[in-house]
Jmol script that loads the backbone (N, CA, C; Angstrom):
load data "model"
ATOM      1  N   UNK A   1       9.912   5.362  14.766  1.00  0.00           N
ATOM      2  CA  UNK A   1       9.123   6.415  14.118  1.00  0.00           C
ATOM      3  C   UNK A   1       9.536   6.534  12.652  1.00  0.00           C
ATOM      4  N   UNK A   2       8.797   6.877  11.721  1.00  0.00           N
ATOM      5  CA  UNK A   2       8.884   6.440  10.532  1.00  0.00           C
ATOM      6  C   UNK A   2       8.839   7.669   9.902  1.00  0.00           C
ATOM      7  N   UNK A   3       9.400   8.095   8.608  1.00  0.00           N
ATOM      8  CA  UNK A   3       9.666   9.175   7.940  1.00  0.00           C
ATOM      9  C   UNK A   3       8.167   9.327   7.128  1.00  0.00           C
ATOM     10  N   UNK A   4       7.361  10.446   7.632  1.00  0.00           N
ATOM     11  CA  UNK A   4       6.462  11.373   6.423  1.00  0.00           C
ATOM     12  C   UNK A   4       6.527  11.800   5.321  1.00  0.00           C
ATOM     13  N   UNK A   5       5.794  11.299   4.536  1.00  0.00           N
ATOM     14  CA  UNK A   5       5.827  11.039   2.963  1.00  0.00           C
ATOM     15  C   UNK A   5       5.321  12.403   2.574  1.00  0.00           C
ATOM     16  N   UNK A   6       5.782  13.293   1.841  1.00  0.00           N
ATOM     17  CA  UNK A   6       5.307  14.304   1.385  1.00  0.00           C
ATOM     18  C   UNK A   6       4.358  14.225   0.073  1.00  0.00           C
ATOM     19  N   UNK A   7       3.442  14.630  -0.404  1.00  0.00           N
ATOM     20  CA  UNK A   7       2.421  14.483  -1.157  1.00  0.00           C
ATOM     21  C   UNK A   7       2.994  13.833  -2.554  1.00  0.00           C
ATOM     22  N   UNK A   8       4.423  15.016  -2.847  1.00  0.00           N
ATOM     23  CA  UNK A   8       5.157  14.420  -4.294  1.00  0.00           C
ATOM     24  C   UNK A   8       5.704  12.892  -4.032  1.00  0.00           C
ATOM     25  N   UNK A   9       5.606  12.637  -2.803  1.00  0.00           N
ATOM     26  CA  UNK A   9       6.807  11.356  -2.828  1.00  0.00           C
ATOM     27  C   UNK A   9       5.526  10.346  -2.856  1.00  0.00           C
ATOM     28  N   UNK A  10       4.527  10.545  -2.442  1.00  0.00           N
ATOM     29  CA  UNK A  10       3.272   9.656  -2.492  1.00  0.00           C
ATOM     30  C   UNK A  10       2.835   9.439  -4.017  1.00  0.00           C
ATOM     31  N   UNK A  11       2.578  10.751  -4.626  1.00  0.00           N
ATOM     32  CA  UNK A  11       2.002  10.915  -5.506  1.00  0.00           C
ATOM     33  C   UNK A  11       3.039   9.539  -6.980  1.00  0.00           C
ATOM     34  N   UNK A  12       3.842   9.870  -6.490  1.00  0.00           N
ATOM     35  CA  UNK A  12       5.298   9.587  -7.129  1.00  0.00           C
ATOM     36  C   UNK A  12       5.360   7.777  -6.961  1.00  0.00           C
ATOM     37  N   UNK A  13       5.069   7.174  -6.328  1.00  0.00           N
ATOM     38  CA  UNK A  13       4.815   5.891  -5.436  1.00  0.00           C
ATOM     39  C   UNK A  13       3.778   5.377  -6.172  1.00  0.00           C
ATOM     40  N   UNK A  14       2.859   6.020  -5.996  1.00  0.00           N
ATOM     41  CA  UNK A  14       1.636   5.240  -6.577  1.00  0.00           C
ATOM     42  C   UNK A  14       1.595   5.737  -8.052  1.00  0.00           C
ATOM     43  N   UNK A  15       2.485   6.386  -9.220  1.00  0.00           N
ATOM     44  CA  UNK A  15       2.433   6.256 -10.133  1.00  0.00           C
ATOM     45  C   UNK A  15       3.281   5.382 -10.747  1.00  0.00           C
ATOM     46  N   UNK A  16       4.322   4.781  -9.567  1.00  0.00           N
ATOM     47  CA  UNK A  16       4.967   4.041 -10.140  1.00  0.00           C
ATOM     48  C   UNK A  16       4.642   2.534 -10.108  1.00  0.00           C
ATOM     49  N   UNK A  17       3.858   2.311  -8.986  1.00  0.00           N
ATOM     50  CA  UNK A  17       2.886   0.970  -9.095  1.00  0.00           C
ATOM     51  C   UNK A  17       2.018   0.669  -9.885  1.00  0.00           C
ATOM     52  N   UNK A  18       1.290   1.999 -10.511  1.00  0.00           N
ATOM     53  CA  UNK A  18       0.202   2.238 -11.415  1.00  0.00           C
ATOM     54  C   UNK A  18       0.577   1.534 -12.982  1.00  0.00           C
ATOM     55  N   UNK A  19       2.025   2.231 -13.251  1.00  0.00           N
ATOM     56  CA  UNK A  19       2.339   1.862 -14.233  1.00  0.00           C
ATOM     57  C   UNK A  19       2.817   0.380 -14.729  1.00  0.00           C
ATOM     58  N   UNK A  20       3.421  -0.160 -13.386  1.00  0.00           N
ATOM     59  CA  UNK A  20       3.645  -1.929 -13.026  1.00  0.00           C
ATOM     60  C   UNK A  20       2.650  -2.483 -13.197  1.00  0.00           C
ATOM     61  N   UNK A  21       1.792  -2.368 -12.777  1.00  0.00           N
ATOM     62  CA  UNK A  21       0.684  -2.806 -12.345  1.00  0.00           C
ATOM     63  C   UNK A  21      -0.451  -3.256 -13.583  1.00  0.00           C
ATOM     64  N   UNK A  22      -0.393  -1.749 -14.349  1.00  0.00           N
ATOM     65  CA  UNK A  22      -0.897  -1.679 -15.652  1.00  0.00           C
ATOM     66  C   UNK A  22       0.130  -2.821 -16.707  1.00  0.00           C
ATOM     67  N   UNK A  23       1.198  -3.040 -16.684  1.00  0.00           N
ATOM     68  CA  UNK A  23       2.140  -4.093 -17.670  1.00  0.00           C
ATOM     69  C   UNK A  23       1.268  -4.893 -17.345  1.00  0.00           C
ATOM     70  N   UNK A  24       1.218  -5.531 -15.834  1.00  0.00           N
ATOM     71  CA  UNK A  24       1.026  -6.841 -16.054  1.00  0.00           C
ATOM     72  C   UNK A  24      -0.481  -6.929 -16.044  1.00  0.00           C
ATOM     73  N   UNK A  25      -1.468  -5.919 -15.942  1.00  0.00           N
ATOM     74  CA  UNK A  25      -2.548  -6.245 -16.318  1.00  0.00           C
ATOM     75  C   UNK A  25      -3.407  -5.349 -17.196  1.00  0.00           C
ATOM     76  N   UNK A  26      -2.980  -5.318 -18.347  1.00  0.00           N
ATOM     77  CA  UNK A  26      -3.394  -4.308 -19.146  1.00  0.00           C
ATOM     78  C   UNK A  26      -5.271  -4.021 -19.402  1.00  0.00           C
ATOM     79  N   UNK A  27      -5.310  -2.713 -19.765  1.00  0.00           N
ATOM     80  CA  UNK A  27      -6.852  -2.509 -19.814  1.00  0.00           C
ATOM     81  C   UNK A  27      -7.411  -2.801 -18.292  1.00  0.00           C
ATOM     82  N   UNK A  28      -6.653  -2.827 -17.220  1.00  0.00           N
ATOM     83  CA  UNK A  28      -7.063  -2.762 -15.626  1.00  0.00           C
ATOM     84  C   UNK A  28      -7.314  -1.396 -15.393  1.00  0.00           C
ATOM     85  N   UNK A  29      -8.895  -1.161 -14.433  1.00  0.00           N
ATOM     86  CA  UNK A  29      -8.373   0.386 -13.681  1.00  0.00           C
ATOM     87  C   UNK A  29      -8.044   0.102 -12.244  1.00  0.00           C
ATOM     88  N   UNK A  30      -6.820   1.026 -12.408  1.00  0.00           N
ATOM     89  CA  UNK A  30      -5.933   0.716 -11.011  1.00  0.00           C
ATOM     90  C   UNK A  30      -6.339   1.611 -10.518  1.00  0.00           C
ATOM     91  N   UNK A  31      -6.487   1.636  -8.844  1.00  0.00           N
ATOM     92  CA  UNK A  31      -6.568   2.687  -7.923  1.00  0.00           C
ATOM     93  C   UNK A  31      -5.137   2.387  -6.908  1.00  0.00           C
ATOM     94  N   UNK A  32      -4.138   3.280  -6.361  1.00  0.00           N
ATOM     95  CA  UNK A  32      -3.408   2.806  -6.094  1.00  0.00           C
ATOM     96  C   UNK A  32      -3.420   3.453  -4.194  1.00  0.00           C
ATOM     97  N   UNK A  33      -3.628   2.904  -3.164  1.00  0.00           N
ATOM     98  CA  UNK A  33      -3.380   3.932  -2.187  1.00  0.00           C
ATOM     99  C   UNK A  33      -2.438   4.333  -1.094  1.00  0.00           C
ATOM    100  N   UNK A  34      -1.295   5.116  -0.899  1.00  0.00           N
ATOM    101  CA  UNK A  34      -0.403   5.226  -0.655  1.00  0.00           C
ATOM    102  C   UNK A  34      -0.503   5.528   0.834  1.00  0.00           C
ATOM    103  N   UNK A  35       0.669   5.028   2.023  1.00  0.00           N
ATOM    104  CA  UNK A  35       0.623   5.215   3.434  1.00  0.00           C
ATOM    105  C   UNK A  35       1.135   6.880   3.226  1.00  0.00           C
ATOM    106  N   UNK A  36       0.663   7.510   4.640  1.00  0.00           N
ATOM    107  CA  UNK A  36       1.014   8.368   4.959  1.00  0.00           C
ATOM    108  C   UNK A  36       3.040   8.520   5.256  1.00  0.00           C
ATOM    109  N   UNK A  37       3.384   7.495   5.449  1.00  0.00           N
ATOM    110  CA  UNK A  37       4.716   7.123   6.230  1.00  0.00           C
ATOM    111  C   UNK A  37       5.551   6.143   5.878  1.00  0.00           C
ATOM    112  N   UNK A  38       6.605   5.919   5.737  1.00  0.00           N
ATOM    113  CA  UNK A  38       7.433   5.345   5.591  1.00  0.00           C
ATOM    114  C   UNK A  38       8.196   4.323   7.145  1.00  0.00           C
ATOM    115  N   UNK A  39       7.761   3.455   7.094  1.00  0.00           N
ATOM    116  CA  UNK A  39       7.647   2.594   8.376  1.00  0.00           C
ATOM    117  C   UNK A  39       9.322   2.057   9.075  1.00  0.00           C
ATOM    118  N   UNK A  40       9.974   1.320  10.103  1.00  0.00           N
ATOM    119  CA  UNK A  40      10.698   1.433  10.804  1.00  0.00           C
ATOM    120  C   UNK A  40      11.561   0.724   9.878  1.00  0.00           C
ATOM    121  N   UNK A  41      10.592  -0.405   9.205  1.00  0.00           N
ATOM    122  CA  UNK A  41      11.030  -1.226   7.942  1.00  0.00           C
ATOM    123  C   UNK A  41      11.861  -1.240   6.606  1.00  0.00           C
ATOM    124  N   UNK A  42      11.630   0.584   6.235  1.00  0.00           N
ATOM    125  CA  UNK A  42      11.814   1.297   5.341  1.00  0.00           C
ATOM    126  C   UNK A  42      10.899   0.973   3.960  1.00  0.00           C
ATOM    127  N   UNK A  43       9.911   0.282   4.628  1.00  0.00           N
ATOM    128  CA  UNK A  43       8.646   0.151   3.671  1.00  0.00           C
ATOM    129  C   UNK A  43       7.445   1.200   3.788  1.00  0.00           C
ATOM    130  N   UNK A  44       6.822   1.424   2.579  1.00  0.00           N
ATOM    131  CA  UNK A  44       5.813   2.494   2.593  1.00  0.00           C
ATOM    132  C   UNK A  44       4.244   1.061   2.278  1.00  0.00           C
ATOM    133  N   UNK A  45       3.419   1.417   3.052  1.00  0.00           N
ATOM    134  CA  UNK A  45       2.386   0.875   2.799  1.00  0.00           C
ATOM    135  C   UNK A  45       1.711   1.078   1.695  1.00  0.00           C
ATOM    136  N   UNK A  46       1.516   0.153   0.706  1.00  0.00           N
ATOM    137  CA  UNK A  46       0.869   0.215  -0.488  1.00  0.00           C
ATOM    138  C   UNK A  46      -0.756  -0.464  -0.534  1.00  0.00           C
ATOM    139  N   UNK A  47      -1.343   0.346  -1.026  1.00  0.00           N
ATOM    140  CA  UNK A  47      -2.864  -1.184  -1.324  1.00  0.00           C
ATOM    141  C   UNK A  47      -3.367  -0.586  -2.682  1.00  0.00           C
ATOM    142  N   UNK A  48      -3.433  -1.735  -3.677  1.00  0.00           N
ATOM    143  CA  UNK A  48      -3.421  -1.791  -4.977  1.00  0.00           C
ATOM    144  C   UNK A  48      -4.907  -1.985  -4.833  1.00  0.00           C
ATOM    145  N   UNK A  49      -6.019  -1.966  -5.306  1.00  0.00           N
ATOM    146  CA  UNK A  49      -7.561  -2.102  -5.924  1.00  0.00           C
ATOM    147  C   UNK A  49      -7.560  -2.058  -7.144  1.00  0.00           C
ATOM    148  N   UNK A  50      -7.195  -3.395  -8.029  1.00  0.00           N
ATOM    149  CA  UNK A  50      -7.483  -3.628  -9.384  1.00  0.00           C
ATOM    150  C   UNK A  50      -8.620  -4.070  -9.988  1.00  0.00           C
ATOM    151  N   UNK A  51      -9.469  -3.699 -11.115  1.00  0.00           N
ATOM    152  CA  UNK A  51     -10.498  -3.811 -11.497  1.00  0.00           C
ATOM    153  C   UNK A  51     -10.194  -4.270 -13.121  1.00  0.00           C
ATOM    154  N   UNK A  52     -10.315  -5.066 -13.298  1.00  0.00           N
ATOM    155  CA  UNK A  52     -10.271  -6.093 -14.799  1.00  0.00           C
ATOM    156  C   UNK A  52     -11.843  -5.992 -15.280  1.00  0.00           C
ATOM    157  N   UNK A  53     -12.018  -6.405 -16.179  1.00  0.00           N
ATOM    158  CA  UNK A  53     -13.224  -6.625 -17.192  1.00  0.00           C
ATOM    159  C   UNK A  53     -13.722  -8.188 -16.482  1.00  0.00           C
ATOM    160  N   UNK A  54     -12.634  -8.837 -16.871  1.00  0.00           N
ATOM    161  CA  UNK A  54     -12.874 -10.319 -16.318  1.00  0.00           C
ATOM    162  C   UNK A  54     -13.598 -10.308 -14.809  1.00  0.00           C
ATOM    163  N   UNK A  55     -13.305  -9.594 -13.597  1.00  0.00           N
ATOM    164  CA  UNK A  55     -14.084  -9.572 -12.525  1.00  0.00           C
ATOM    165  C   UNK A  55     -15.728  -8.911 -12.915  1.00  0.00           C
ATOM    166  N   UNK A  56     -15.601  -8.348 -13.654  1.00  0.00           N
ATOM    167  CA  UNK A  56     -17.532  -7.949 -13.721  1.00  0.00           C
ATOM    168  C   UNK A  56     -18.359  -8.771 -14.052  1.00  0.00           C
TER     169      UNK A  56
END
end "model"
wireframe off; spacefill off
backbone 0.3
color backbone group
């Protein structure tokens, strides 16, 4: 059973991918979406949706 992510610790997660994310692909809009939980793994489920200029 896996530890529940409280909104700040989510919120907190996906601003810190946001900002990675943005280095390496600048002028990207990132959407970042964070698991509810922290898994047996001690990994939190991440899913990144990056949008570049170049994909349109």
């Amino acid at each position: 059973m896996g530890h529940e992510l409280t909104p700040d610790e989510k919120n907190q997660c996906a601003e810190y991918v946001r900002e990675a994310e943005q280095a390496e692909h600048p002028g990207a809009t990132i959407s970042v979406l964070v698991g509810d939980e922290i898994g047996d793994d001690g990994k939190v489920q991440v899913r990144v949706v990056r949008t570049t200029f170049s994909d349109l």
